[in-house]
MARDO-566768 format. One line per 8 residues: number of its first residue (from 1); their letters; for each residue x, y, z of C-alpha. Coordinates in pm, 1 decimal, decimal comma, always signed. Layout:
NUM	a	X/Y/Z | ...
//
This chain:
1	xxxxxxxx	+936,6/-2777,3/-1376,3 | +620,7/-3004,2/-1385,0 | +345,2/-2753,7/-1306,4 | -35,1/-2890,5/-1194,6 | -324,2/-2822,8/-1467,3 | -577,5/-2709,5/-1178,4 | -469,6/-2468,1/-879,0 | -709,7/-2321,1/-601,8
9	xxxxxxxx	-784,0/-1972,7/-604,2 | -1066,8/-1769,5/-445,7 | -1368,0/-1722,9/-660,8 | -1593,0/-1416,9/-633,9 | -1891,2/-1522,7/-797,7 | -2095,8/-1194,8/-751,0 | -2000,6/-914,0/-517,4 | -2084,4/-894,0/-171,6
17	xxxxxxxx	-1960,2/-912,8/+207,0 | -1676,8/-1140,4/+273,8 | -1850,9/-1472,6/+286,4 | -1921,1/-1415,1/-93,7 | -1576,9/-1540,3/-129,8 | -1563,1/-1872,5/-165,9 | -1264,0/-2171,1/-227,2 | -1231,1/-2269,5/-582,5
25	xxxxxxxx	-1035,6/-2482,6/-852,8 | -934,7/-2343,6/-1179,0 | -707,8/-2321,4/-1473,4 | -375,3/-2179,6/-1388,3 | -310,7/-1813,1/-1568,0 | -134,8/-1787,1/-1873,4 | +241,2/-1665,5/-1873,6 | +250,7/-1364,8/-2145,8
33	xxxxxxxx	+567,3/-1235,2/-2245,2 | +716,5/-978,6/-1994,1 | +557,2/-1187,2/-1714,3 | +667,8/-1426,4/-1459,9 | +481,3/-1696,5/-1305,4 | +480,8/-1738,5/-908,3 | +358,4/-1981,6/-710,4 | +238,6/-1815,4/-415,0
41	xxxxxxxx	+323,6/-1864,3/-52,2 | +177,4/-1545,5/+81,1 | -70,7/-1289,1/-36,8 | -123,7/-952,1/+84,0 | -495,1/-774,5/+215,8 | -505,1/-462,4/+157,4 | -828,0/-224,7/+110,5 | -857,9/-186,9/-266,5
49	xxxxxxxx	-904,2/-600,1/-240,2 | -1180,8/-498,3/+1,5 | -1343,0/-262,1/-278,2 | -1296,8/-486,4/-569,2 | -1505,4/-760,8/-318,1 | -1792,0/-536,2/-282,4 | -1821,0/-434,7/-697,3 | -1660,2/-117,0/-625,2
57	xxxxxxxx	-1338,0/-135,9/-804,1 | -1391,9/-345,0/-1120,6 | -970,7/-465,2/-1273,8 | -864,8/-341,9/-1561,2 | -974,4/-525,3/-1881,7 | -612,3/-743,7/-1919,9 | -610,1/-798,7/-1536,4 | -696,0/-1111,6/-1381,9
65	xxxxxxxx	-1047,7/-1097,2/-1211,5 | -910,9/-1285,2/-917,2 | -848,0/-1078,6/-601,4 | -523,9/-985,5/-485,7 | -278,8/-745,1/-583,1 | +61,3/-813,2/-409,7 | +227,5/-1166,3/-357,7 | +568,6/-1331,2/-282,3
73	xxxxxxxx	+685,9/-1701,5/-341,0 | +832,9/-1894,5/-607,4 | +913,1/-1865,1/-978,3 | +808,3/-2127,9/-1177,4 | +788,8/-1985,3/-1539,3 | +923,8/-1684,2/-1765,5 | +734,0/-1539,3/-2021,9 | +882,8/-1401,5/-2383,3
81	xxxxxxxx	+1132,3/-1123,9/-2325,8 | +1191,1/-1148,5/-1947,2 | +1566,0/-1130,6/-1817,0 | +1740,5/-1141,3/-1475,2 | +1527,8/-1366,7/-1318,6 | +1604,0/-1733,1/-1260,5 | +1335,6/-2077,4/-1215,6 | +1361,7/-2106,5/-836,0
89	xxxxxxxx	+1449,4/-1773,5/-727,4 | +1148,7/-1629,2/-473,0 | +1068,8/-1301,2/-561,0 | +770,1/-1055,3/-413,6 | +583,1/-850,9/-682,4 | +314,6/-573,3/-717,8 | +17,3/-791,8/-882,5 | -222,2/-639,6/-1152,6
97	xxxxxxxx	-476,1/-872,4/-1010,7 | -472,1/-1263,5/-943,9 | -313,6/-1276,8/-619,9 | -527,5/-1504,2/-370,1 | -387,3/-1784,4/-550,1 | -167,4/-2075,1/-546,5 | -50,6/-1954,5/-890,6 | +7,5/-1605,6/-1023,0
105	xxxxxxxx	+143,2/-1422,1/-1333,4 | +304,7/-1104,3/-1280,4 | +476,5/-848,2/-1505,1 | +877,4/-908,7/-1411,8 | +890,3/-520,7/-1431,7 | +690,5/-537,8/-1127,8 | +866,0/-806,1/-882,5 | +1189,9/-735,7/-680,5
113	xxxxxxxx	+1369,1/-1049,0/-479,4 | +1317,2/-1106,1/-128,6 | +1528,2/-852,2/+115,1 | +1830,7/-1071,3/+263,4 | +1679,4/-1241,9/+587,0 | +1325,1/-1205,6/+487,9 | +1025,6/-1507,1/+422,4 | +746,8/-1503,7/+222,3
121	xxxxxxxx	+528,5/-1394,1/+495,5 | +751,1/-1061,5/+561,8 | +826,3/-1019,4/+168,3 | +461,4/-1007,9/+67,9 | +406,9/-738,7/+309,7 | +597,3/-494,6/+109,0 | +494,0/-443,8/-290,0 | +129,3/-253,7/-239,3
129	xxxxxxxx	+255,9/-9,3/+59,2 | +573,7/+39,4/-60,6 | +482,8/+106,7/-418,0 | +218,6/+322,9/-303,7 | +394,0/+552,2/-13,4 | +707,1/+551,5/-256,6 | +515,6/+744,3/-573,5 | +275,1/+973,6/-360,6
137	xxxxxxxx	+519,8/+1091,5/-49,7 | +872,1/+1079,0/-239,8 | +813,8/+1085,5/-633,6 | +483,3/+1308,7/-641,8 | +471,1/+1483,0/-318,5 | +847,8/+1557,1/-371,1 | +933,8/+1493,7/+37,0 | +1302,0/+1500,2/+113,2
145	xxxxxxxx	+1518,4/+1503,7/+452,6 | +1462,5/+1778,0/+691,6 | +1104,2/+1907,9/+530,7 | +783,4/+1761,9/+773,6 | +480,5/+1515,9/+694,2 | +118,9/+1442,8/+839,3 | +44,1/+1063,2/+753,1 | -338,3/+1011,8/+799,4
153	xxxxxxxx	-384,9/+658,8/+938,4 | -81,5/+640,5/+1099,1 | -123,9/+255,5/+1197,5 | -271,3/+150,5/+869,1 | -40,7/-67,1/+622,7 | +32,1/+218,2/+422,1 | +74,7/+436,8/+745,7 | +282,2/+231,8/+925,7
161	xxxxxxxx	+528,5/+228,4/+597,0 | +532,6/+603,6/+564,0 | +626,4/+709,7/+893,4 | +910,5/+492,3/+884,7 | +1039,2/+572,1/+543,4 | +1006,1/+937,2/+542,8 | +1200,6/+903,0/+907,1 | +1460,7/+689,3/+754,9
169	xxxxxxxx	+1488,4/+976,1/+475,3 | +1534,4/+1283,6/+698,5 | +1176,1/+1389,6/+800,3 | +1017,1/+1513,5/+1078,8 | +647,0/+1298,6/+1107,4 | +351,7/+1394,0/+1238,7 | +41,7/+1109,8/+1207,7 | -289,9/+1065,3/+1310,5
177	xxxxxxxx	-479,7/+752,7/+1456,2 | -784,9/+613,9/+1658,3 | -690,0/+537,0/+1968,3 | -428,7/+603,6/+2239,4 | -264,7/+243,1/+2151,9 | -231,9/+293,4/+1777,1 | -103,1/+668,9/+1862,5 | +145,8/+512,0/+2091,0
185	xxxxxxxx	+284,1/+244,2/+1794,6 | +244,8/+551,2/+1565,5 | +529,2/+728,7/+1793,1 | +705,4/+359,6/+1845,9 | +752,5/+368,1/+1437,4 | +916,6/+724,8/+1397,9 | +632,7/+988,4/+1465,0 | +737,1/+1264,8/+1659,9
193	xxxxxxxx	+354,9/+1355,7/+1740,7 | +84,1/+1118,6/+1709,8 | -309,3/+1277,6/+1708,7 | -628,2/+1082,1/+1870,0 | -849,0/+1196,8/+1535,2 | -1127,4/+1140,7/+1775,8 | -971,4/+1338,0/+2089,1 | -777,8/+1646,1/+1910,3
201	xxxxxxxx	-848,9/+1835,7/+1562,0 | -548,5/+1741,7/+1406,2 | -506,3/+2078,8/+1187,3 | -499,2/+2322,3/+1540,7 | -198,2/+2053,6/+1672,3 | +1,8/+2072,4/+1348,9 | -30,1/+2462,5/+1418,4 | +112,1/+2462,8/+1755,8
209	xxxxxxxx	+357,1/+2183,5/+1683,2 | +494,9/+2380,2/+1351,0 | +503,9/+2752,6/+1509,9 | +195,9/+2816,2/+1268,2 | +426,8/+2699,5/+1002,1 | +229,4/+2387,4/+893,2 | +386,8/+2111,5/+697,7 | +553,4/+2068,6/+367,6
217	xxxxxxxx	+352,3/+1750,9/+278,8 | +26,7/+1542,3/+378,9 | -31,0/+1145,8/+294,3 | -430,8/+1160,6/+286,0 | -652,1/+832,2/+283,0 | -971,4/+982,5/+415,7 | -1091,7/+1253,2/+171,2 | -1345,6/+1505,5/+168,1
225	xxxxxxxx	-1396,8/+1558,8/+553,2 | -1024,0/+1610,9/+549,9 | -964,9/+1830,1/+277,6 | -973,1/+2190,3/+387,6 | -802,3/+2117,9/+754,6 | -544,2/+1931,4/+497,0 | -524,3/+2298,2/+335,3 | -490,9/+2507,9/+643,3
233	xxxxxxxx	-233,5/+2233,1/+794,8 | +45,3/+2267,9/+455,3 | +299,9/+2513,7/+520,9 | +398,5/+2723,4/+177,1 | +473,4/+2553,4/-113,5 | +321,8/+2276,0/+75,1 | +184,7/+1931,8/-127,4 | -132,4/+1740,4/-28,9
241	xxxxxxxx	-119,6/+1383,0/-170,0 | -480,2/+1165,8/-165,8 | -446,6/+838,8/-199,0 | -784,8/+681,4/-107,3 | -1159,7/+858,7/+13,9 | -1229,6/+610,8/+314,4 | -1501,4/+878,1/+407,1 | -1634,1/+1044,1/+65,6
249	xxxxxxxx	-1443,1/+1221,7/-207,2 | -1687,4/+1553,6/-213,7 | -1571,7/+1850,9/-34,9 | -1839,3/+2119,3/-44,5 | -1804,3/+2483,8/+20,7 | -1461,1/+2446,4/+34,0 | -1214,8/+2779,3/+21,8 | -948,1/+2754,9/-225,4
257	xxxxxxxx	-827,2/+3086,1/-173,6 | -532,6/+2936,1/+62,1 | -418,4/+2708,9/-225,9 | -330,4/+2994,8/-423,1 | -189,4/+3216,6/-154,3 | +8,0/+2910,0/-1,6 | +87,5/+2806,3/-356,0 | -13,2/+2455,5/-307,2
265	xxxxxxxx	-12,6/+2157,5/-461,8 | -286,6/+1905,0/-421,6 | -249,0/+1597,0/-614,0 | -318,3/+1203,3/-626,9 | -303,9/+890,5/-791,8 | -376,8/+514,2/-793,9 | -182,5/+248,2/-812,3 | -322,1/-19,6/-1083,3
273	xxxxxxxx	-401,0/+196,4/-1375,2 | -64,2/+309,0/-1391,6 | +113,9/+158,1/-1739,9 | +346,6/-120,6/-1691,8 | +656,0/+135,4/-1711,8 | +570,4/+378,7/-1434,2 | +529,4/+104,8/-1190,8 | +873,1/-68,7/-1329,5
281	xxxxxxxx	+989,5/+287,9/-1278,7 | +900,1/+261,7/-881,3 | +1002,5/-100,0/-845,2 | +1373,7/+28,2/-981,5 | +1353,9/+324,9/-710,7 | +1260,3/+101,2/-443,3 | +1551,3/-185,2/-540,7 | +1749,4/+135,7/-549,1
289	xxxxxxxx	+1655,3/+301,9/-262,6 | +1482,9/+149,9/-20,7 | +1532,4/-221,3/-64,9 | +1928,5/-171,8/+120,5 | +1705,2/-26,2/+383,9 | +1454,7/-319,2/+473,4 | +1805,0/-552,0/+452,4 | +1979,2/-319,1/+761,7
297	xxxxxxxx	+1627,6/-340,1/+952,9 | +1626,4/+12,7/+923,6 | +1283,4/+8,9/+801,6 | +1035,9/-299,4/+848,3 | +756,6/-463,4/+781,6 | +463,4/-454,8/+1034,8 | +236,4/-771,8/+1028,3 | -69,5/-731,8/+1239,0
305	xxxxxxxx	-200,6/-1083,7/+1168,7 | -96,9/-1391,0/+937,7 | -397,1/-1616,8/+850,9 | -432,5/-1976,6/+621,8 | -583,0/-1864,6/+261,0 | -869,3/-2056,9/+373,8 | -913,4/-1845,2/+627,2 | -969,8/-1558,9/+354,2
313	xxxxxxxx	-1292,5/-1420,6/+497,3 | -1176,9/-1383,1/+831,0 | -886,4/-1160,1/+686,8 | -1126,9/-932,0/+514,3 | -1347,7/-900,7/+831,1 | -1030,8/-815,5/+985,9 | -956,7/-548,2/+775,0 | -1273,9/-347,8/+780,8
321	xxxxxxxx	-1259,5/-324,5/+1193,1 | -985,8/-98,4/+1126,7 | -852,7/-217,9/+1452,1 | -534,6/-367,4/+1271,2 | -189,1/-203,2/+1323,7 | -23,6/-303,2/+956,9 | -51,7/-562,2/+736,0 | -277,8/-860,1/+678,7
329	xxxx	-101,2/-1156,8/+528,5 | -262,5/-1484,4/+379,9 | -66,8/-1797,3/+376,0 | -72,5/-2063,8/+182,0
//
């Protein structure tokens, strides 16, 4: 396959709001071994793209500086040492970096094929969500069928994932939004109880709605403000997984007593700095797992809005209203 020597990508040539994003040409990246080489048809927003953009989350060293960190289209090359994937076949993958592209290498440990029925649009939705609600809920958070959940922004991309895969595995899901309209598509995903954050304090409904039980895990993206109603909303043995600190990441004159009575666990990760095996690791649990699941329509996908690449700023605007219910997609 005859590939071009320039492609366009979006350049960030210092950090800023969105408009310091602007339409470039450049080299295409180079294909190391273990990597495949896409070219891209749609590109994923999500917020760590929004953090990178504003000099707050610098890539890794061997990343690409380019935005972007989940894609789906075409493969076009195979590095050194890749197997089971074919010149042609489309394929959506978990980026390192690189992804607001026409053009982008990914590690092959890190790209599944398209579920049956799905486009590029739909398939790029999935890797940074999925990946994500996948290791904190199920691997880390240990969550399993008939235990119960509290997803904290229950209409967010990574919301609107959890509630339907931890009710497609068994549990009972409570979640939390802003408004009575994102509550309502928050109970229209799975959610047996959805919270107004700004109406109700979520931790005295999970006590009436549990008996005073609480629940046996908690997806958290906000942080510190959250962390000791968190506590006092985990049932025993309970797990409280942080993925993000949307509003701060310092709790003061917190209580830990109930973590040790409760014998909780309060853990949390990120996705990128994970090694190249871990996130192979998830990729083979979600082919495994979860992939026969998106093909039966069990679980799905939601796309809030699906904009031109050029269109780039827009999306990012988009995505810091916070008045999106799931994903953002670029297309090229």
């Amino acid at each position: 396959m005859t590939l071009p020597a320039e492609m366009l990508h979006v350049d960030l040539p210092q950090p800023g709001g969105p408009e310091a994003m602007v339409m470039a040409r450049g080299p295409l990246p180079a294909v190391r071994a273990g990597e495949i080489l896409l070219r891209v048809e749609a590109a994923g927003v999500n917020r760590p793209d929004v953090l990178q953009r504003m000099g707050a989350y610098p890539p890794p060293k061997d990343a690409s500086p380019i935005l972007g960190l989940e894609v789906a289209g075409e493969i076009v090359a195979i590095g050194e040492g890749v197997s089971g994937f074919s010149i042609g076949e489309k394929v959506t993958a978990l980026a390192n970096g690189g992804g607001y592209a026409a053009y982008c290498a990914v590690p092959a440990g890190q790209a599944l094929p398209y579920p049956k029925g799905f486009d590029a649009v739909q398939a790029a939705a999935l890797p940074e969500t999925f990946f994500t609600v996948w290791a904190n809920l199920f691997q880390m958070a240990g969550l399993t069928e008939g235990e119960t959940v509290l997803i904290h922004g229950g209409t967010s991309g990574i919301g609107t994932t959890a509630i339907q895969l931890a009710r497609a595995f068994g549990a009972e899901v409570f979640a939390t939004a802003g408004s009575a309209e994102k509550c309502a598509a928050c109970v229209s995903l799975g959610a047996k109880r959805a919270i107004n954050y700004r109406e109700e304090d979520f931790a005295a409904v999970i006590r009436e709605e549990t008996g005073k039980r609480g629940v046996d895990a908690i997806l958290d993206m906000v942080g510190a403000p959250y962390f000791e109603r968190n506590i006092a909303s985990l049932a025993k043995d309970g797990c409280l997984s942080i993925i993000a600190f949307l509003q701060g990441s310092v709790a003061e004159k917190v209580d830990l007593m109930p973590i040790m009575i409760k014998r909780l666990t309060v853990t949390g990760s990120t996705m990128r700095p994970r090694t190249a095996q871990e996130k192979q690791a998830i990729r083979d649990e979600l082919l495994s797992e979860v992939w026969p699941l998106l093909e039966k329509g069990t679980v799905r996908p939601v796309i809030h809005a699906v904009l031109p690449f050029s269109e780039v700023a827009e999306a990012h605007r988009l995505m810091e209203t916070s008045q999106h219910v799931g994903k953002i997609i670029l297309k090229l």
